[in-house]
TORVOMI-568151 format. One line per 10 residues: number of its first residue (from 1); their letters; for each residue x, y, z of N, C-alpha, C, O. Coordinates in nm, 2 decimals. Example, Ala and Ser with C-alpha at 12.3 -4.5 7.8 and 13.67 -1.06 7.14 Angstrom:
# TORVOMI-568151
1) as) 1.32,-0.57,0.78,1.23,-0.45,0.78,1.32,-0.33,0.78,1.42,-0.33,0.85  1.28,-0.22,0.71,1.37,-0.11,0.71,1.29,0.00,0.79,1.34,0.11,0.80
***
This chain:
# TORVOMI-568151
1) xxxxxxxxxx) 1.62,-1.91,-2.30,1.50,-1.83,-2.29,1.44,-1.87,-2.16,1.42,-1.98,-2.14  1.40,-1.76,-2.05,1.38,-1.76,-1.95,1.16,-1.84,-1.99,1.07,-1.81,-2.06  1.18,-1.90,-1.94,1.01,-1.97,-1.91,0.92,-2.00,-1.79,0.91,-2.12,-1.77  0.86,-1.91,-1.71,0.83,-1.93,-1.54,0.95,-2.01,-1.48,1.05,-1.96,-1.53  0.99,-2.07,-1.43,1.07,-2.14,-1.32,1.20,-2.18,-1.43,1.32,-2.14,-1.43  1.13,-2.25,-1.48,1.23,-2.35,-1.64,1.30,-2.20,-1.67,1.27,-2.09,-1.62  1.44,-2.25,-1.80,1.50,-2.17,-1.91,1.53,-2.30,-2.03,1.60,-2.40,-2.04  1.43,-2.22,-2.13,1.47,-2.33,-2.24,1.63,-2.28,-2.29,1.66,-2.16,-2.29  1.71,-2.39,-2.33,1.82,-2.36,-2.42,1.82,-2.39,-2.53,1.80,-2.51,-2.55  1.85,-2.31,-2.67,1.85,-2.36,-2.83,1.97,-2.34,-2.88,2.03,-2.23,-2.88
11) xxxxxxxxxx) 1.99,-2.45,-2.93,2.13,-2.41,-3.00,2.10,-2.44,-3.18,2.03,-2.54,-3.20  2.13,-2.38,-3.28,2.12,-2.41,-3.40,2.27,-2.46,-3.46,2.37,-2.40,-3.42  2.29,-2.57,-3.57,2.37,-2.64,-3.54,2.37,-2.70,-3.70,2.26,-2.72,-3.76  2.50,-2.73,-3.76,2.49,-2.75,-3.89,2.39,-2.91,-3.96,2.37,-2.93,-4.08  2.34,-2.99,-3.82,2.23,-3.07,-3.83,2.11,-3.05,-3.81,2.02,-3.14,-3.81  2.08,-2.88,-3.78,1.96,-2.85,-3.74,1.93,-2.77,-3.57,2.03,-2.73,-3.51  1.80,-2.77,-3.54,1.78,-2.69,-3.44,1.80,-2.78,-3.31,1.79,-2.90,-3.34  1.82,-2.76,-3.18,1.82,-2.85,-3.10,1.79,-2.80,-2.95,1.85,-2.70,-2.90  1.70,-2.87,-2.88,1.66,-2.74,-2.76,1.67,-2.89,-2.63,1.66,-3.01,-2.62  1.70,-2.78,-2.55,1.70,-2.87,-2.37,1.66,-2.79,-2.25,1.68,-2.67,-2.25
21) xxxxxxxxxx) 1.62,-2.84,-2.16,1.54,-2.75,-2.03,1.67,-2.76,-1.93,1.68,-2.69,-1.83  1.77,-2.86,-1.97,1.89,-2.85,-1.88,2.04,-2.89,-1.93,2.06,-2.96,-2.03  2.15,-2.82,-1.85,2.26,-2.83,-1.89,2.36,-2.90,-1.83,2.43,-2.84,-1.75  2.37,-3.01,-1.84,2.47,-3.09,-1.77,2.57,-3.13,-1.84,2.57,-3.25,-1.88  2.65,-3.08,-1.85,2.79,-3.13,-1.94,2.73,-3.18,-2.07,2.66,-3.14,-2.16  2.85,-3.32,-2.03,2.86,-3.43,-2.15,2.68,-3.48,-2.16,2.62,-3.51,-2.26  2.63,-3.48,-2.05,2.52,-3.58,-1.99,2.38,-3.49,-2.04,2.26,-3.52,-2.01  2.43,-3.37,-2.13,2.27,-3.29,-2.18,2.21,-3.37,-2.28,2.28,-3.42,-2.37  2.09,-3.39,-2.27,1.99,-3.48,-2.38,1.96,-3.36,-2.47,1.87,-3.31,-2.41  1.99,-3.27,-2.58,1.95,-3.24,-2.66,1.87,-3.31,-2.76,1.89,-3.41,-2.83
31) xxxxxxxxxx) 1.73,-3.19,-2.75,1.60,-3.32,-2.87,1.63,-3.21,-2.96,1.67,-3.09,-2.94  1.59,-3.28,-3.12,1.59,-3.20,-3.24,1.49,-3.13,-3.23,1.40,-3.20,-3.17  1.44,-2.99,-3.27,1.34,-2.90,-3.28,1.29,-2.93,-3.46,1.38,-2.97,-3.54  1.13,-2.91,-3.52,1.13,-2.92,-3.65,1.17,-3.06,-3.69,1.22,-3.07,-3.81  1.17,-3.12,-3.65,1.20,-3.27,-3.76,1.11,-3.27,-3.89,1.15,-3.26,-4.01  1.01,-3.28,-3.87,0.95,-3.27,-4.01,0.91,-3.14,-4.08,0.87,-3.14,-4.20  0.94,-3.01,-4.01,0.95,-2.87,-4.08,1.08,-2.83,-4.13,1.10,-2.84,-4.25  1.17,-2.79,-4.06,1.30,-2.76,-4.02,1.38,-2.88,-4.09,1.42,-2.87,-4.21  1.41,-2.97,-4.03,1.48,-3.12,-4.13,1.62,-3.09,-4.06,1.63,-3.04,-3.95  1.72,-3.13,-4.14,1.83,-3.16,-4.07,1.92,-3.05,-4.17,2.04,-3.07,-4.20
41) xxxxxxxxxx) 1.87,-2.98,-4.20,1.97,-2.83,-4.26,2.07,-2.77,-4.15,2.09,-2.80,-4.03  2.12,-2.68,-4.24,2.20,-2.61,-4.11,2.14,-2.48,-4.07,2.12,-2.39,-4.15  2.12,-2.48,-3.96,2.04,-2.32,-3.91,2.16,-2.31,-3.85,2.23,-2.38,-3.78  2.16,-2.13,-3.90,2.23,-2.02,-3.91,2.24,-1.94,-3.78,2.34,-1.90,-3.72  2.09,-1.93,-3.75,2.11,-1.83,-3.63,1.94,-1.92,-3.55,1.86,-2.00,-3.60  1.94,-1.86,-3.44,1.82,-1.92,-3.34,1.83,-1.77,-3.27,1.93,-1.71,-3.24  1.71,-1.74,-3.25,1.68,-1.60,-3.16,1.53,-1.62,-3.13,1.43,-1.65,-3.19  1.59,-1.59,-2.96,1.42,-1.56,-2.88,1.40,-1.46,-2.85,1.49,-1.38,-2.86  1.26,-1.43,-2.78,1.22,-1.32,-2.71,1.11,-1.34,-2.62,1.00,-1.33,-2.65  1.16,-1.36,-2.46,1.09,-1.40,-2.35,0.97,-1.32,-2.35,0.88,-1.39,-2.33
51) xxxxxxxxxx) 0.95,-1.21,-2.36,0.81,-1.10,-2.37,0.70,-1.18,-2.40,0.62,-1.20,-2.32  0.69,-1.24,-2.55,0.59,-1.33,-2.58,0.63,-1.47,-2.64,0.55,-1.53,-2.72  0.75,-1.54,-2.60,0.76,-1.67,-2.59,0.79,-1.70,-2.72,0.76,-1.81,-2.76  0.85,-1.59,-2.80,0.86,-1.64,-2.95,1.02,-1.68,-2.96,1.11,-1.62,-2.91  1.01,-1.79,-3.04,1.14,-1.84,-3.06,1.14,-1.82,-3.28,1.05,-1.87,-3.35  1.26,-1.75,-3.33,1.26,-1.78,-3.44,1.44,-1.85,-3.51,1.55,-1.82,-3.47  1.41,-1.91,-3.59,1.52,-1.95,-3.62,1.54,-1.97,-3.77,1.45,-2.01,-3.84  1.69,-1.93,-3.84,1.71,-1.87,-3.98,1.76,-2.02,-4.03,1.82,-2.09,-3.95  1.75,-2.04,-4.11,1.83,-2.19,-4.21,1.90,-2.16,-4.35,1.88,-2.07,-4.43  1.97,-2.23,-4.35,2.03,-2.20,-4.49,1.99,-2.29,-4.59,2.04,-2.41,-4.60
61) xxxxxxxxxx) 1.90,-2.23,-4.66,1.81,-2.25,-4.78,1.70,-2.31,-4.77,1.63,-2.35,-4.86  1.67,-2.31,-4.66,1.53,-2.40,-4.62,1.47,-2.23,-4.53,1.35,-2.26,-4.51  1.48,-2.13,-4.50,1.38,-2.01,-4.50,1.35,-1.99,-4.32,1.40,-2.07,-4.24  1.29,-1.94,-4.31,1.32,-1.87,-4.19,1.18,-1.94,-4.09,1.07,-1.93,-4.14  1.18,-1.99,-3.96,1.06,-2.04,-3.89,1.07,-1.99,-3.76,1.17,-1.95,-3.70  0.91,-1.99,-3.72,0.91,-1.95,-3.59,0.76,-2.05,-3.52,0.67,-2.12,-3.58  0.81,-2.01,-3.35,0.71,-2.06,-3.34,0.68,-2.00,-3.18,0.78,-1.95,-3.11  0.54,-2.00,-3.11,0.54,-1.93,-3.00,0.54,-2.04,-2.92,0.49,-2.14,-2.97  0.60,-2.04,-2.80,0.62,-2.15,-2.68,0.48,-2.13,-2.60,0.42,-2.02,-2.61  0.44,-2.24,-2.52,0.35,-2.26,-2.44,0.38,-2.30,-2.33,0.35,-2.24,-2.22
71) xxxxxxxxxx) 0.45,-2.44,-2.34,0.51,-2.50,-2.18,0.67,-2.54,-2.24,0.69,-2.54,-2.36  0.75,-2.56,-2.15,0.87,-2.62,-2.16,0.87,-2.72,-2.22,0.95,-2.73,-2.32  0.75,-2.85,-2.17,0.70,-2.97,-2.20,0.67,-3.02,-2.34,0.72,-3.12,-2.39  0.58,-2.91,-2.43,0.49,-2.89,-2.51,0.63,-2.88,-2.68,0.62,-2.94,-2.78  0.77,-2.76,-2.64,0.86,-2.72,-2.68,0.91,-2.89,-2.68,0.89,-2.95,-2.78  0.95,-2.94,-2.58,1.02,-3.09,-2.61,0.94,-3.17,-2.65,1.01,-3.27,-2.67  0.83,-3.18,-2.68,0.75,-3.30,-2.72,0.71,-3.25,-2.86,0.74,-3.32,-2.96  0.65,-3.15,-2.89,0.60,-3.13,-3.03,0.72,-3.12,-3.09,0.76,-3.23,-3.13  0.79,-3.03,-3.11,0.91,-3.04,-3.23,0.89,-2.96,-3.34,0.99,-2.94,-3.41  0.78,-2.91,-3.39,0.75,-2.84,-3.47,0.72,-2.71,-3.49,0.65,-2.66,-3.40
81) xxxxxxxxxx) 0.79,-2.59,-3.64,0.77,-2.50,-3.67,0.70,-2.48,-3.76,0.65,-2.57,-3.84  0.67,-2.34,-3.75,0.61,-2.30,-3.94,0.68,-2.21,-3.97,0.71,-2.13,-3.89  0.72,-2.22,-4.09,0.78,-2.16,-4.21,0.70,-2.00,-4.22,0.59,-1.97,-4.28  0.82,-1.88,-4.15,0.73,-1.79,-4.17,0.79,-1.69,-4.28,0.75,-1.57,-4.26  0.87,-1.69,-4.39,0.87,-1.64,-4.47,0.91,-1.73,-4.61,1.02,-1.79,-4.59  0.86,-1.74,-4.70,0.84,-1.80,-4.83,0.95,-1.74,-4.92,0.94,-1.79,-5.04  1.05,-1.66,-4.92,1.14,-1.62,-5.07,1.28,-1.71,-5.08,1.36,-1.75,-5.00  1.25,-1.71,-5.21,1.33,-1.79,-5.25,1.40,-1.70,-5.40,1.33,-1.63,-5.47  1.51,-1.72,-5.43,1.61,-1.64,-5.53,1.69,-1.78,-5.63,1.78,-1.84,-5.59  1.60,-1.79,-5.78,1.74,-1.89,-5.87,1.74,-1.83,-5.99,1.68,-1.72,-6.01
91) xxxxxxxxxx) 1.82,-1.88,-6.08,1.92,-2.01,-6.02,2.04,-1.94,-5.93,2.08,-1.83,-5.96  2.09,-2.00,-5.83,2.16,-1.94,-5.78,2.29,-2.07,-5.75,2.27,-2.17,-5.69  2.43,-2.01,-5.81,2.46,-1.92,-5.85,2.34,-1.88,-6.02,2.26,-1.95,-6.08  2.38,-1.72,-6.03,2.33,-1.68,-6.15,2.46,-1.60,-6.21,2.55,-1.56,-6.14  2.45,-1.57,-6.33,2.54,-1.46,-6.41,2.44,-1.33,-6.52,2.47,-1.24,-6.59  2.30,-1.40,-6.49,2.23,-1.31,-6.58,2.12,-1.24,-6.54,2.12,-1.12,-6.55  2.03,-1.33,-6.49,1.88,-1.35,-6.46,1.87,-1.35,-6.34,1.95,-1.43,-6.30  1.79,-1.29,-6.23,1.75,-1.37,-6.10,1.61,-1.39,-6.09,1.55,-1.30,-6.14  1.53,-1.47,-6.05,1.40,-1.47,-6.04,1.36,-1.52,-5.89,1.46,-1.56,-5.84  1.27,-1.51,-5.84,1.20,-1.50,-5.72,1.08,-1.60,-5.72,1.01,-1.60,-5.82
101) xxxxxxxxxx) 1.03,-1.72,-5.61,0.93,-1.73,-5.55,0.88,-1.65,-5.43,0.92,-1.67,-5.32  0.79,-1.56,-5.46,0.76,-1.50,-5.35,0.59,-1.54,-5.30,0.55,-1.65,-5.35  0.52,-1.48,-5.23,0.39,-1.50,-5.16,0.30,-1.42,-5.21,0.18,-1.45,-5.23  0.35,-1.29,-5.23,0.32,-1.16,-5.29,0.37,-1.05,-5.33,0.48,-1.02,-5.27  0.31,-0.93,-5.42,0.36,-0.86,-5.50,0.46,-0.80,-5.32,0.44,-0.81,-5.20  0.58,-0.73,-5.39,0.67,-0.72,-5.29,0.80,-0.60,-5.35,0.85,-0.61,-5.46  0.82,-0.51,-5.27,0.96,-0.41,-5.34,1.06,-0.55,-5.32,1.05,-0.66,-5.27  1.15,-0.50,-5.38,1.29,-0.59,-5.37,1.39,-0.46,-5.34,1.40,-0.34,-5.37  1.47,-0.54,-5.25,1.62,-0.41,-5.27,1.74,-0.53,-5.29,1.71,-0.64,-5.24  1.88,-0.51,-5.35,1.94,-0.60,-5.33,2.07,-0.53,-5.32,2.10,-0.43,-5.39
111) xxxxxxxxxx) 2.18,-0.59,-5.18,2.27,-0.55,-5.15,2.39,-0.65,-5.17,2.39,-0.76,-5.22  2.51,-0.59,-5.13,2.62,-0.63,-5.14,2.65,-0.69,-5.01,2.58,-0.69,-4.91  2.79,-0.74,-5.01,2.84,-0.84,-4.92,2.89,-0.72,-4.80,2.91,-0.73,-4.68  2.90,-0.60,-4.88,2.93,-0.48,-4.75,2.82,-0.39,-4.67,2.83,-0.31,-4.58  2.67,-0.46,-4.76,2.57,-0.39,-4.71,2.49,-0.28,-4.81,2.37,-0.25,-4.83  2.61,-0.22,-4.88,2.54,-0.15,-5.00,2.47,-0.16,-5.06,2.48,-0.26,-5.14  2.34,-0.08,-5.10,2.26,-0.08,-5.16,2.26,-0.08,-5.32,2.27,0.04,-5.36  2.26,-0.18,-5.44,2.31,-0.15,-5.53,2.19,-0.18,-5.62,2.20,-0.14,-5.74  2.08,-0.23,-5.59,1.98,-0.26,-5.69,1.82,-0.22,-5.62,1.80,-0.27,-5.51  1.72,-0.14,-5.68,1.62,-0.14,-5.55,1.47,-0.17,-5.70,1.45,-0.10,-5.80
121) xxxxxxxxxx) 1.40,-0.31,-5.68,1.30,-0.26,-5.78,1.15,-0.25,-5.66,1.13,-0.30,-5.54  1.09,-0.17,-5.75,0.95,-0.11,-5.70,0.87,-0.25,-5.62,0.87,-0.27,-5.50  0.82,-0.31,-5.73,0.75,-0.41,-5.75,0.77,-0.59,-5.79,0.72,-0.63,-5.90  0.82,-0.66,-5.73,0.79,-0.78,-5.79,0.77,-0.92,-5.76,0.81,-0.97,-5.66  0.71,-0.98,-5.85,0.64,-1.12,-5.87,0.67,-1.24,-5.82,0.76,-1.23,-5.74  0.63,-1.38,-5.84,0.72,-1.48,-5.89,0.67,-1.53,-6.01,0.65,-1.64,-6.05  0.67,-1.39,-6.09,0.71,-1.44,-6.23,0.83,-1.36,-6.27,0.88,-1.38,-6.38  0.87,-1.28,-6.16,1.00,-1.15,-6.20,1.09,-1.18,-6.27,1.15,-1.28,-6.23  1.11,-1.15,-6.35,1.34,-1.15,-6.37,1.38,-1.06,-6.32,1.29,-0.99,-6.29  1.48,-1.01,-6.28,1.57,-0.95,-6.26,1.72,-0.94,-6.30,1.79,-1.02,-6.24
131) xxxxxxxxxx) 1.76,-0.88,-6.37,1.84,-0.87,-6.47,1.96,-0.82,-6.38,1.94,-0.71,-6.33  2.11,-0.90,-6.34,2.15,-0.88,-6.26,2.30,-0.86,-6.30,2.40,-0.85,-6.23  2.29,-0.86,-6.49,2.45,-0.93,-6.53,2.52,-0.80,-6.53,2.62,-0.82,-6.59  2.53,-0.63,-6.48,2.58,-0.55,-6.47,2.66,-0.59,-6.31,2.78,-0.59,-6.31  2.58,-0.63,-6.21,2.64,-0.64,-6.14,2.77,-0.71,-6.16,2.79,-0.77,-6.27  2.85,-0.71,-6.06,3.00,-0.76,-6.04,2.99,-0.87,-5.95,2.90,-0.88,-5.86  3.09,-0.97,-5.97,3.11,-1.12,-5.93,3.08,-1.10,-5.73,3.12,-1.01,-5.66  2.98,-1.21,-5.71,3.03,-1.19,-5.57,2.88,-1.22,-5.47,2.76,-1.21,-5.50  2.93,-1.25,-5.36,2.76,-1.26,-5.28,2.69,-1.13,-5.23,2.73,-1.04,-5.16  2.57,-1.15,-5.26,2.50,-1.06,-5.26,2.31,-1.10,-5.13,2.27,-1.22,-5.10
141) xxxxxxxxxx) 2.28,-1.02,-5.10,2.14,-1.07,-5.02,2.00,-0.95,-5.12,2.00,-0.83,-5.17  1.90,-1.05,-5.12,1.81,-0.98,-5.21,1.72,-0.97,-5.04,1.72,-1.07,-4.96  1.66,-0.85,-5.02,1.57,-0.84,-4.89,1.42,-0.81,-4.97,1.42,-0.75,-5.08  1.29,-0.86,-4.91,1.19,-0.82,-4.95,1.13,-0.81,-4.80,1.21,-0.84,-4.71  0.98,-0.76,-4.78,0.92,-0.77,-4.65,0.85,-0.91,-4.62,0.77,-0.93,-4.53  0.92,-1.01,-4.73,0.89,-1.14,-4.70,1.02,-1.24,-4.62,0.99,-1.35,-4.58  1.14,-1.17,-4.61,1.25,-1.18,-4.61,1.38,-1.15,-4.65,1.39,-1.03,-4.69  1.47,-1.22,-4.64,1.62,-1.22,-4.67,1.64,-1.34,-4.74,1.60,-1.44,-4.68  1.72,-1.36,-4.89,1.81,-1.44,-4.95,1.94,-1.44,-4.96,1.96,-1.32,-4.94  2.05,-1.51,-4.98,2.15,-1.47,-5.02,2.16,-1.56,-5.13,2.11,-1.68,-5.14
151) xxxx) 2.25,-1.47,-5.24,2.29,-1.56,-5.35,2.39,-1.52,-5.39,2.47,-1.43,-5.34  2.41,-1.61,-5.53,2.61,-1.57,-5.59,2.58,-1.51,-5.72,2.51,-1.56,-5.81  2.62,-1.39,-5.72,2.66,-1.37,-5.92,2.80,-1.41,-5.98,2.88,-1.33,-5.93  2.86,-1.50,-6.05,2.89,-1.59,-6.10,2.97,-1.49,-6.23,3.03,-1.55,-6.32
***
């Protein structure tokens, strides 16, 4: 990510997020990003956008954070994100039932491993069920406007 003179670098990494102002081989000091948000999960994907200095990055099962940059300096010394989407899908695996922590009331749609649209409800909670045992064995992603899950039907 280009930053006045500087370019931060982020790599996400099956220990977590990890960012440097420089690249020198063997000799790069990568610092962890998130230690006490983020943790030592494995994030999935890291994406910026130089326009307004936002950096967001995806985890697997720990939810999706972002955060906006100020100085190069500020990025290597704080270390910290916020958690900007809250859904969560169990038990997962499931074979019957799915239920949701969500933030608020929310449509759901839920797709297949090809993208397909196979489930769409209007409205729901985190008190929901969702009744999933027609579906067929296999990973699937539940999308709300709070996010993306993936889970297994079993």
């Amino acid at each position: 990510m280009p930053f006045g003179n500087d370019t931060l670098f982020f790599v996400a990494t099956s220990t977590g997020l990890y960012a440097t102002k420089q690249i020198n081989g063997n000799a790069t000091v990568w610092t962890q990003m998130g230690q006490n948000s983020i943790g030592n999960v494995v994030c999935e994907q890291v994406k910026t956008r130089a326009l307004d200095s936002l950096i967001v990055v995806a985890t697997h099962g720990n939810g999706i954070y972002s955060s906006k940059i100020k100085s190069v300096d500020e990025v290597l010394s704080l270390h910290e994100f916020t958690q900007t989407y809250e859904l969560e899908a169990f038990p997962n695996p499931t074979d019957m039932f799915l239920s949701f922590t969500t933030k608020e009331k929310t449509p759901l749609a839920i797709y297949d491993i090809n993208g397909k649209q196979v489930l769409y409800v209007e409205q729901i909670t985190s008190s929901s069920k969702i009744n999933v045992s027609k579906l067929s064995e296999g990973v699937y992603f539940a999308k709300t406007n709070q996010g993306t899950v993936k889970w297994v039907k079993n």
